[in-house]
N, CA, C and O atoms as a GROMACS GRO file, in nm:
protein
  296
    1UNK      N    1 -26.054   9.228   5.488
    1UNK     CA    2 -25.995   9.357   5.517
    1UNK      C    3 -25.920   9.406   5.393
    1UNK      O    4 -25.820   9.350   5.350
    2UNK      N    5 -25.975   9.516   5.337
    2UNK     CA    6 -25.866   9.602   5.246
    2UNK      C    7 -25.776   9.648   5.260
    2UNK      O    8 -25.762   9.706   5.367
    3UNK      N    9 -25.692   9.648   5.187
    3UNK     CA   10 -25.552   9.701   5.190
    3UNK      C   11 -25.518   9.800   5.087
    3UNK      O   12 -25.600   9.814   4.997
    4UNK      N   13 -25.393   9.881   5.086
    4UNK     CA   14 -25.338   9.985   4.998
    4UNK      C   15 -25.187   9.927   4.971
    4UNK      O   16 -25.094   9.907   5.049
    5UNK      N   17 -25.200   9.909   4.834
    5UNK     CA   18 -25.040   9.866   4.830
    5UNK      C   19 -25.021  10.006   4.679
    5UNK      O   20 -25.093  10.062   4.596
    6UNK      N   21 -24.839  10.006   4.735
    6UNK     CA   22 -24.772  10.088   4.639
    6UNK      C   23 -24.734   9.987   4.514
    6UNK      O   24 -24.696   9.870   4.507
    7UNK      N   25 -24.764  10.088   4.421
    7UNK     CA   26 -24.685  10.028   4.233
    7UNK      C   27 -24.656  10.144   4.198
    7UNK      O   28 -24.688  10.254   4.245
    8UNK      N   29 -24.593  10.114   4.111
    8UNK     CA   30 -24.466  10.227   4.030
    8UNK      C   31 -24.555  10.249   3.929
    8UNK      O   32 -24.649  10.170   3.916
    9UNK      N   33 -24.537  10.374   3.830
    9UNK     CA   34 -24.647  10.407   3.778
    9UNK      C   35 -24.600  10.281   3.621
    9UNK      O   36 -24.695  10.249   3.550
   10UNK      N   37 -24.472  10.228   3.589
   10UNK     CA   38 -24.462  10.146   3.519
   10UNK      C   39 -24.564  10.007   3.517
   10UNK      O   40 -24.602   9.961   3.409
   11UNK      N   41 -24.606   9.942   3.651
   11UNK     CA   42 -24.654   9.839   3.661
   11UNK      C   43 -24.826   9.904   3.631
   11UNK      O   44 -24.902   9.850   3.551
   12UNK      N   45 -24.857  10.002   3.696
   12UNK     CA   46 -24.975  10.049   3.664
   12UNK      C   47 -25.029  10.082   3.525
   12UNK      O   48 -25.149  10.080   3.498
   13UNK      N   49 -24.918  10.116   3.428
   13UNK     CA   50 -24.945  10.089   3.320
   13UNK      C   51 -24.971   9.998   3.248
   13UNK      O   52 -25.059   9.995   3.162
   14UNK      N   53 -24.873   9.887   3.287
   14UNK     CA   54 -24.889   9.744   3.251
   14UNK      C   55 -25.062   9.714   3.251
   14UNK      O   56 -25.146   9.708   3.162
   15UNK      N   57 -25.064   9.698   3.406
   15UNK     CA   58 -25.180   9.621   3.428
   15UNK      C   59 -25.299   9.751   3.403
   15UNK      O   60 -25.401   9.702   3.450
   16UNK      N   61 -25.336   9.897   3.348
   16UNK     CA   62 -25.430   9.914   3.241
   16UNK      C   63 -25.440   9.858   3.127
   16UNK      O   64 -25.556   9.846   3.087
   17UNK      N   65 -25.342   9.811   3.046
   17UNK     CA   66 -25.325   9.714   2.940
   17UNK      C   67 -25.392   9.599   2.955
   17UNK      O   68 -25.478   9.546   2.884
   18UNK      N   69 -25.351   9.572   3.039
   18UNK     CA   70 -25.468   9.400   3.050
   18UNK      C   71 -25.662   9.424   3.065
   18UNK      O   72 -25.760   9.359   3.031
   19UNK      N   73 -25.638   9.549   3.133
   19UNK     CA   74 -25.761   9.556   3.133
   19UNK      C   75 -25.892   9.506   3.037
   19UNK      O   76 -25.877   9.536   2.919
   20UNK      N   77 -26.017   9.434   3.068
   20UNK     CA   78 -26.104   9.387   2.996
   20UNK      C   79 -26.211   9.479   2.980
   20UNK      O   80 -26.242   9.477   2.861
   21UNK      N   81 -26.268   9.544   3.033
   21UNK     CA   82 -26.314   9.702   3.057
   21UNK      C   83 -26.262   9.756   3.127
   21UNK      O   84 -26.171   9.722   3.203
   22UNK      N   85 -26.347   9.911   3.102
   22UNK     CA   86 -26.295  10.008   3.158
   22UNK      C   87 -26.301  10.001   3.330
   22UNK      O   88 -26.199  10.035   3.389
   23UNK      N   89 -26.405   9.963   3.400
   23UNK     CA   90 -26.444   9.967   3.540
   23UNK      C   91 -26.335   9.860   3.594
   23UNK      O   92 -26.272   9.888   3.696
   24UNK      N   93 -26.311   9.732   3.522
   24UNK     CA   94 -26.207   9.669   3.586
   24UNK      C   95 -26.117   9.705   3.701
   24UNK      O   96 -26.064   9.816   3.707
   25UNK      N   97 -26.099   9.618   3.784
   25UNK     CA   98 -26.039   9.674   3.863
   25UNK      C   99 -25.831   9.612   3.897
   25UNK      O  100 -25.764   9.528   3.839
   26UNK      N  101 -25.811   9.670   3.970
   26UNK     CA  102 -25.643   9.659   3.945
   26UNK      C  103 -25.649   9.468   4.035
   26UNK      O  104 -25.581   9.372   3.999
   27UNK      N  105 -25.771   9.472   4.175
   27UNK     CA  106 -25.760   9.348   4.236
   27UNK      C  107 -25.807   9.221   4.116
   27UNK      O  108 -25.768   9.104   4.124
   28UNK      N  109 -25.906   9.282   3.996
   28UNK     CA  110 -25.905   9.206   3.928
   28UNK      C  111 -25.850   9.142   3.854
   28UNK      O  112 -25.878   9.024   3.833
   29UNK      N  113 -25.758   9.208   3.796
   29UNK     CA  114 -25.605   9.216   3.726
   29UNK      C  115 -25.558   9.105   3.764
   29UNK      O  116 -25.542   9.008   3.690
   30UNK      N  117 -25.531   9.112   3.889
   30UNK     CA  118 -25.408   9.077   3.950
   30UNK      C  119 -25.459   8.896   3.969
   30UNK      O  120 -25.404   8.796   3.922
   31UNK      N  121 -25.592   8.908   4.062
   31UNK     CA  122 -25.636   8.789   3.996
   31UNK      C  123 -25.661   8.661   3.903
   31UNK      O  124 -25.658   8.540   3.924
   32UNK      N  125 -25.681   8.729   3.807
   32UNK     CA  126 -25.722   8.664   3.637
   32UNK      C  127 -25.515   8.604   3.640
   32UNK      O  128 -25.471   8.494   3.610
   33UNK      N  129 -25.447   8.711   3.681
   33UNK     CA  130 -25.312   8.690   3.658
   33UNK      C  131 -25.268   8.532   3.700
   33UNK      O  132 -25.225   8.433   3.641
   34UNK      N  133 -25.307   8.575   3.851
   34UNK     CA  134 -25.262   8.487   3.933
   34UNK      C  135 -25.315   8.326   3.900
   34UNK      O  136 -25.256   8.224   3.938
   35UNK      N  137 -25.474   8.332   3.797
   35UNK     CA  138 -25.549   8.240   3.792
   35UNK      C  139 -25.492   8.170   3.651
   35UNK      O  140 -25.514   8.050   3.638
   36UNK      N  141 -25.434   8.225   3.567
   36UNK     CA  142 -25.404   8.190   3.456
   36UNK      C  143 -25.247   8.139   3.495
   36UNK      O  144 -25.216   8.067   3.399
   37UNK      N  145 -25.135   8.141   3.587
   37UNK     CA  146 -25.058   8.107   3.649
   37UNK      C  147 -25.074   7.991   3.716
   37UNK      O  148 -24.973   7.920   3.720
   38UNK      N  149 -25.179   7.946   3.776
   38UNK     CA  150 -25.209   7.869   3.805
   38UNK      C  151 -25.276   7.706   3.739
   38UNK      O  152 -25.236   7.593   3.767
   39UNK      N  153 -25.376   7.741   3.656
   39UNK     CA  154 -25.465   7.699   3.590
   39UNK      C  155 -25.341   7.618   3.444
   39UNK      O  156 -25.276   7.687   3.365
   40UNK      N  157 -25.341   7.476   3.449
   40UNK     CA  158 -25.229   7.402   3.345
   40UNK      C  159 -25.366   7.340   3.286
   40UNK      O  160 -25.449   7.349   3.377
   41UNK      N  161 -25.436   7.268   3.148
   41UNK     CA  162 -25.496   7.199   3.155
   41UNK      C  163 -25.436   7.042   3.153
   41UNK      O  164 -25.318   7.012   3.134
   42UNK      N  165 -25.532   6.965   3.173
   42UNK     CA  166 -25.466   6.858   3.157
   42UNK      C  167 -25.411   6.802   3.000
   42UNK      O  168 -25.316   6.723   3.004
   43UNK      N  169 -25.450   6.828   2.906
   43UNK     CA  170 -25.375   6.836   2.783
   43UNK      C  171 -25.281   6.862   2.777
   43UNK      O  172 -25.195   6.794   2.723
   44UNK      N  173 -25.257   7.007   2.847
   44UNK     CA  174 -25.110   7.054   2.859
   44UNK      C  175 -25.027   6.983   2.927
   44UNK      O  176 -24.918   6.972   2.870
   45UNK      N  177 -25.034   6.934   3.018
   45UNK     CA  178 -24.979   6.846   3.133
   45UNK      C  179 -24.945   6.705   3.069
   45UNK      O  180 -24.846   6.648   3.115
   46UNK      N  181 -25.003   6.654   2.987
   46UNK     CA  182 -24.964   6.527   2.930
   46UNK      C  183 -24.858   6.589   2.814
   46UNK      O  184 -24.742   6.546   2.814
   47UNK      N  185 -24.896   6.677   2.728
   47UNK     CA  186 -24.785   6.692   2.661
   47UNK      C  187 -24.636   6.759   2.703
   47UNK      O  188 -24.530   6.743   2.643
   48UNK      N  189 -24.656   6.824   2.804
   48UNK     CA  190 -24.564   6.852   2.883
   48UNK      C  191 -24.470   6.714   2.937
   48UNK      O  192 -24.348   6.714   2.944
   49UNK      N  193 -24.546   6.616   2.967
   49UNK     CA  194 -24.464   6.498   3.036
   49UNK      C  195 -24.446   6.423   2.885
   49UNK      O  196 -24.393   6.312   2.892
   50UNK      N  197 -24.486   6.476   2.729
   50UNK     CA  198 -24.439   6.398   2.626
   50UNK      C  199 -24.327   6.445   2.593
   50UNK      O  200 -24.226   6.387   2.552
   51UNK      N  201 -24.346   6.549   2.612
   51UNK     CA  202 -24.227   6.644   2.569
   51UNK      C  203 -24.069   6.606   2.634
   51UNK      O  204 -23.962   6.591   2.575
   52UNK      N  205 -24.101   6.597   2.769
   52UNK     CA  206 -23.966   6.566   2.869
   52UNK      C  207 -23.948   6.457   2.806
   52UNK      O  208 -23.870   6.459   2.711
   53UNK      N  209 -24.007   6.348   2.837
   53UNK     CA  210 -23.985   6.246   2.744
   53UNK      C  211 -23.902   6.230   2.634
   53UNK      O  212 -23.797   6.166   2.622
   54UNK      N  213 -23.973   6.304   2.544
   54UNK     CA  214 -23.879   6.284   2.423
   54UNK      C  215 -23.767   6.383   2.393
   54UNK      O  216 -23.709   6.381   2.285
   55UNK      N  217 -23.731   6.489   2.514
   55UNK     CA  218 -23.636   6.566   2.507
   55UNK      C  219 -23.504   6.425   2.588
   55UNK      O  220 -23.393   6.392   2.546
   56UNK      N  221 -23.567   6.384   2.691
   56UNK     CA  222 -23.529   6.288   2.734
   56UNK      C  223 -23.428   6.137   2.638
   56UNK      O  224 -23.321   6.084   2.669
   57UNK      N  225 -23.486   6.119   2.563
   57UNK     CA  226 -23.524   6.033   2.472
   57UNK      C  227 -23.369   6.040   2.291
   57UNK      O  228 -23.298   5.972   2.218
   58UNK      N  229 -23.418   6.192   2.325
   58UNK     CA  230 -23.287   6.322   2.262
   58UNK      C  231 -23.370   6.297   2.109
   58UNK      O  232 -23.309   6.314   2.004
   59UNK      N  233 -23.471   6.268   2.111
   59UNK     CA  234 -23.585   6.322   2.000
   59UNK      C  235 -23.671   6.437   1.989
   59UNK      O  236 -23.790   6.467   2.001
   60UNK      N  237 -23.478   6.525   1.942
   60UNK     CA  238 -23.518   6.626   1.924
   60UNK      C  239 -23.463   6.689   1.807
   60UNK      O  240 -23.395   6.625   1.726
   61UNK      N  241 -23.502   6.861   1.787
   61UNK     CA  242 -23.423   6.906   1.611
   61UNK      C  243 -23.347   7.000   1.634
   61UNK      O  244 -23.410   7.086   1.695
   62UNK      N  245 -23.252   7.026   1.619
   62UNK     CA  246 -23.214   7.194   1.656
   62UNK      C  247 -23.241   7.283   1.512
   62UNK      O  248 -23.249   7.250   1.394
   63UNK      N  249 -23.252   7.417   1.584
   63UNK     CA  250 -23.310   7.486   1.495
   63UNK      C  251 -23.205   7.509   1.391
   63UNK      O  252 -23.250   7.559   1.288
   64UNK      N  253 -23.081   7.487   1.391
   64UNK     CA  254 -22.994   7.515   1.337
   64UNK      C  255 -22.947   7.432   1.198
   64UNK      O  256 -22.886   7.466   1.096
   65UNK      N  257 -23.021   7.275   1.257
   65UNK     CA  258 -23.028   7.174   1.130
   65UNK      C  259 -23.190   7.218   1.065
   65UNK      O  260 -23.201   7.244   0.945
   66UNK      N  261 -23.254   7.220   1.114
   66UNK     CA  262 -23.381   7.271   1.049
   66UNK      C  263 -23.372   7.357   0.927
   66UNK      O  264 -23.415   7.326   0.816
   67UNK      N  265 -23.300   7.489   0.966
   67UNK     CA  266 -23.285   7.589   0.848
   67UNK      C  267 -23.172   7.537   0.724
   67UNK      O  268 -23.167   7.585   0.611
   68UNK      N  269 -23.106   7.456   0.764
   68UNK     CA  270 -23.016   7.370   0.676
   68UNK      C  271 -23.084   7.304   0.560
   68UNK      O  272 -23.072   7.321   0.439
   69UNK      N  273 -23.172   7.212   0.643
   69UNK     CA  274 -23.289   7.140   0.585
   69UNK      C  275 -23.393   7.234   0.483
   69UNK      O  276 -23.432   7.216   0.368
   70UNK      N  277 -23.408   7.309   0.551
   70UNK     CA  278 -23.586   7.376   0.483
   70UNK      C  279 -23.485   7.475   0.381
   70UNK      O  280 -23.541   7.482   0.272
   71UNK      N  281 -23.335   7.566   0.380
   71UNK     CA  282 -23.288   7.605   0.324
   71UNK      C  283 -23.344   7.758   0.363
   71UNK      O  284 -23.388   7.840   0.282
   72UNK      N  285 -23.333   7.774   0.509
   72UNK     CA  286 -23.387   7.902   0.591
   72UNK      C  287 -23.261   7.980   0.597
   72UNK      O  288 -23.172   7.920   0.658
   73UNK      N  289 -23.226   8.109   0.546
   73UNK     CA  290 -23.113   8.221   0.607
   73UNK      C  291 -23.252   8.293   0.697
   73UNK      O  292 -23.344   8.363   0.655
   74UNK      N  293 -23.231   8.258   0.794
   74UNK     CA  294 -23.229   8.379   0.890
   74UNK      C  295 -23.160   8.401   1.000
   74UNK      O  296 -23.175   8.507   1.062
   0.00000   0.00000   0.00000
């Protein structure tokens, strides 16, 4: 069953932007959205649990000694 939902003409702009062609549609949009929200690979997922880890671990840099180091003003 179809439905009619309201968007503000802000979000409607948005999601012409994403558009992949022109015929695209707004349910498609919203889709691909929802699918890429969803969708982690597993690569990501292991480095994700390396990451906690070694945030865990406190093997980590702050950006603040970094630019110290490399001799960064920004």
């Amino acid at each position: 069953m179809a439905t009619t939902i309201q968007i503000s003409e802000k979000l409607q702009e948005a999601l012409s932007k994403r558009k992949l062609y022109e015929k695209e549609t707004y349910e498609e949009i919203i889709w691909d959205l929802i699918e890429d929200s969803l969708e982690i690979s597993e690569e990501s997922k292991r480095n994700i649990t390396k990451s906690e880890k070694e945030i865990k671990e406190g093997k980590i840099h702050k950006w603040e000694d970094i630019k110290k180091e490399l001799k960064i003003n920004v």
